[in-house]
C-alpha positions as CSV (number, residue, x, y, z in Angstrom):
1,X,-21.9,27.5,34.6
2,X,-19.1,25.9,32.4
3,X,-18.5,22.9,30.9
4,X,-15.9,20.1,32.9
5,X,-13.5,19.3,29.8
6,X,-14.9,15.6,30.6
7,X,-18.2,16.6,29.4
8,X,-19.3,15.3,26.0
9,X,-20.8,18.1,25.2
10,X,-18.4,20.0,25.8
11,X,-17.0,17.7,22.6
12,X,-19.3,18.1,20.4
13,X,-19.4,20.4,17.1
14,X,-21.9,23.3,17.3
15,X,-25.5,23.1,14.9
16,X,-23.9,25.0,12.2
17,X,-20.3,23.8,11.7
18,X,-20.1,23.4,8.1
19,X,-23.3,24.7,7.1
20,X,-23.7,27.5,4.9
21,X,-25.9,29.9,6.7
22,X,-28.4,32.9,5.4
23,X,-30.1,33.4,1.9
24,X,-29.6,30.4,-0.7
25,X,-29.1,31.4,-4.0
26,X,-31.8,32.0,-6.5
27,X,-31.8,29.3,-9.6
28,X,-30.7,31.1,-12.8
29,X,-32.7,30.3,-16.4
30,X,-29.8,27.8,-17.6
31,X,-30.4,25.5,-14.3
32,X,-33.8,25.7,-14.0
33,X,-33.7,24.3,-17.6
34,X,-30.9,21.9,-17.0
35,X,-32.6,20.8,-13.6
36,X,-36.1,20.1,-16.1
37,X,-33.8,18.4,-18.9
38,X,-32.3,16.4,-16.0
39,X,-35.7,15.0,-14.6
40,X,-37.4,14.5,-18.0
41,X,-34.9,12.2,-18.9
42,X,-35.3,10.3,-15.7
43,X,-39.1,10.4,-16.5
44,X,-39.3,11.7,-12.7
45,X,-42.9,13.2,-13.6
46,X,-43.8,13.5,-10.2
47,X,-40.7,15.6,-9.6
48,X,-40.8,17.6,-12.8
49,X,-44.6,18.8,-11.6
50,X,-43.2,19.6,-8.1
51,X,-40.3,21.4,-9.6
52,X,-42.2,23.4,-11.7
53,X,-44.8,24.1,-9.5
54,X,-42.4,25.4,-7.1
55,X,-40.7,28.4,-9.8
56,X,-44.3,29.2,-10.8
57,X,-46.0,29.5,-7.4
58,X,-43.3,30.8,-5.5
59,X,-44.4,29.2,-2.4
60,X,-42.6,28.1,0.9
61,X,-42.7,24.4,1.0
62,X,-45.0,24.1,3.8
63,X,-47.6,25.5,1.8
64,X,-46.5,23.9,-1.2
65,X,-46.5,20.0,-0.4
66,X,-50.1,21.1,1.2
67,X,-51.3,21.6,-2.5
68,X,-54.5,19.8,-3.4
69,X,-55.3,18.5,-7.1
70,X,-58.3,20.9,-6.6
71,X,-56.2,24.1,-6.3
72,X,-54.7,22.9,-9.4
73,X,-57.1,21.9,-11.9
74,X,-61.0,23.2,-13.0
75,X,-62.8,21.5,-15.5
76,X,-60.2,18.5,-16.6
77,X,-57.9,21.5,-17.3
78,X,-54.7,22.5,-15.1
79,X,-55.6,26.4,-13.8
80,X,-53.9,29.6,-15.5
81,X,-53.7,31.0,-12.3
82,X,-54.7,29.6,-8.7
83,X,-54.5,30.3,-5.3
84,X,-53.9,29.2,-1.7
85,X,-54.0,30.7,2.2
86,X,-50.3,31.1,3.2
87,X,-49.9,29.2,6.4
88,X,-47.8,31.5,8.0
89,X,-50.4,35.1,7.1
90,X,-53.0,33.2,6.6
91,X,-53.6,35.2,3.8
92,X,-54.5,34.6,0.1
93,X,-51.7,34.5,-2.7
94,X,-52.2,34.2,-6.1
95,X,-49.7,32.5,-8.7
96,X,-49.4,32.1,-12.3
97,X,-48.8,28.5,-14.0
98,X,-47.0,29.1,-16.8
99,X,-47.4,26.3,-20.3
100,X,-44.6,24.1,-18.6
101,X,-45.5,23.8,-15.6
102,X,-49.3,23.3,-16.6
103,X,-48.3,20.5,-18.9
104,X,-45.5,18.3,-16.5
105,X,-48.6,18.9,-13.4
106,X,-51.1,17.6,-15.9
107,X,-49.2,14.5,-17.3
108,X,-48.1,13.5,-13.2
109,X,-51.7,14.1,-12.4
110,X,-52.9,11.5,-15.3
111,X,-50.3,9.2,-13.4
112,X,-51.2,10.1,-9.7
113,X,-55.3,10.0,-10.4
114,X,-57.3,10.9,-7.0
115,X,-59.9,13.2,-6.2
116,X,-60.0,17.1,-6.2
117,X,-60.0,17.0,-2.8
118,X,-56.3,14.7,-2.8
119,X,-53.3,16.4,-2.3
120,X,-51.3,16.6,-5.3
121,X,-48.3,15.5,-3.8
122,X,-48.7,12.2,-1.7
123,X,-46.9,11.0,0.5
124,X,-44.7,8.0,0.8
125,X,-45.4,6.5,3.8
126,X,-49.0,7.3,3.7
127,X,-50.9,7.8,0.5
128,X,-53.7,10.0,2.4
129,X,-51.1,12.0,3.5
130,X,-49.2,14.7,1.7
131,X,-45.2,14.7,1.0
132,X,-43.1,16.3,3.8
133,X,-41.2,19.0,4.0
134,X,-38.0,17.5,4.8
135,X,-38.8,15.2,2.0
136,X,-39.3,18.3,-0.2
137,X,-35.8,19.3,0.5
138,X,-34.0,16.2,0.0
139,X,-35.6,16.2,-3.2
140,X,-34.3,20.2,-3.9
141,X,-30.7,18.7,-3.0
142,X,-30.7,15.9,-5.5
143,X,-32.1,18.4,-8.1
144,X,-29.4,21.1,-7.2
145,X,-26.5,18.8,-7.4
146,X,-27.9,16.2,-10.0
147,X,-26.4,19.6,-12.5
148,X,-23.5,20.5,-10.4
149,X,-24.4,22.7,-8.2
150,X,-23.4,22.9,-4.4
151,X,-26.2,21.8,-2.5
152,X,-24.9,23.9,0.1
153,X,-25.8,26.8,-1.9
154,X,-29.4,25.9,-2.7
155,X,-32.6,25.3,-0.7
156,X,-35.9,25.1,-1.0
157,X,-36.0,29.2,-0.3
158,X,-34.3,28.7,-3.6
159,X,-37.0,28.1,-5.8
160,X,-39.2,30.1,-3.8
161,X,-36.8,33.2,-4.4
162,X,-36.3,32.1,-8.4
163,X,-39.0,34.0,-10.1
164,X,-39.2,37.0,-8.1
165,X,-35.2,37.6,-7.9
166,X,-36.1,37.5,-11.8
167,X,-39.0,39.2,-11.9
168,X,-37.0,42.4,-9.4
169,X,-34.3,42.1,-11.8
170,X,-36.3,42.7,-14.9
171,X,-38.4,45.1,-14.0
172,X,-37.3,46.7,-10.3
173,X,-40.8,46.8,-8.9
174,X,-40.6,46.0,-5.5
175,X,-44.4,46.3,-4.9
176,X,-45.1,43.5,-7.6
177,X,-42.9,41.0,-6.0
178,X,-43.9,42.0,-2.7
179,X,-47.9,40.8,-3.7
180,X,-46.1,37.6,-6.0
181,X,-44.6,36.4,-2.5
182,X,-47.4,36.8,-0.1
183,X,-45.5,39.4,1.9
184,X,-47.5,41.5,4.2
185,X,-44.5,44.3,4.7
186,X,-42.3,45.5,1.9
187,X,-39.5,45.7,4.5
188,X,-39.9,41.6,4.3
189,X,-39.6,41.5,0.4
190,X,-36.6,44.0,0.3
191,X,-34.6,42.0,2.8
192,X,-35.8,38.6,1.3
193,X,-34.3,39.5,-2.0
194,X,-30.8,41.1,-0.1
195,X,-32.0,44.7,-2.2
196,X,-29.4,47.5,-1.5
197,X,-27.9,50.8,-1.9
198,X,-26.2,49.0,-5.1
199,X,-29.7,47.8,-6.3
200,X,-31.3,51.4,-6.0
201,X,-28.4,53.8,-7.6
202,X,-28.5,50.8,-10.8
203,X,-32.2,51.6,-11.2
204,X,-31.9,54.9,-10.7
205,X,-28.6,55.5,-13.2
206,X,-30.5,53.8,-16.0
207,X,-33.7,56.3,-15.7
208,X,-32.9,59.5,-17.5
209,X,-35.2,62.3,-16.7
């Protein structure tokens, strides 16, 4: 059944006029490190922590504003490596944390105090609470375009996909980024990272055999 031209909805613009849909770009080393110069001299610690928790953990954001101060830290110390249940698998993934990220999550920590059992990441409107998602990518679009960048073009998939694009790029093992993301198919990671034919004949060009 079709729409009388009287009909305001008839009038008004589809969900995705002016959106940029699919992938959002990866962040490249120079704006990760301009994003990090940007919020240190803010002195947004809270952000800074969240940023770099985000490159390091490679995490969606639902899992990552779920983040407790007890996944983080052991013995007064932020963790070398930690690990959470993926909401969506419900499966384990592991993650690295890296010297700067271990050292802006321990100096926001020293400011947000709580127990291990806290989320790291409160939330604004209630402290018991952790910070929301949709909060989580307002804060990606102020990041994103407090450097310039189109915030059209970056998302919080952004800084999930940030390390491993890296990672694929440095070293071409699918399998390894595959286990990084907490993918249960490699089908998943191969489309997640827009791998092609292009992708495959550069890897195999620079092998000589």
């Amino acid at each position: 059944m079709g729409h009388s031209p009287l009909d305001p909805v008839a009038d008004r613009p589809a969900w995705n006029v002016g959106r940029k849909l699919g992938a959002k770009r990866p962040l490249k080393p120079k704006e990760i490190w301009s994003i990090r110069f940007m919020l240190d001299q803010d002195r947004r610690l809270r952000d800074r922590a969240l940023f770099d928790l985000a490159i390091d953990s490679k995490l969606r954001g639902c899992d990552l504003v779920k983040i407790r101060i007890g996944d983080l830290v052991a013995g007064g110390r932020v963790r070398n490596r930690a690990m959470v249940i993926q909401q969506k698998t419900k499966r384990p993934v592991q993650f690295e944390l890296l010297e700067p990220a271990r050292t802006s999550i321990l100096s926001w920590l020293e400011r947000r105090k709580g127990s291990i059992e806290d989320f790291a990441f409160p939330s604004r409107v209630d402290r018991s609470g952790h910070l929301s998602t949709r909060q989580y990518a307002r804060l990606v679009d102020e990041w994103v375009s407090g450097v310039g960048l189109r915030r059209e073009d970056y998302g919080t998939h952004s800084l999930r996909r940030t390390k491993a694009a890296l990672i694929y790029k440095q070293t071409g093992n699918l399998r390894a980024v595959q286990i990084l993301l907490g993918h249960t198919k490699i089908e998943s990671t191969v489309r997640y990272l827009g791998v092609d034919i292009e992708d495959a004949l550069a890897l195999s060009e620079g092998t000589e055999v």
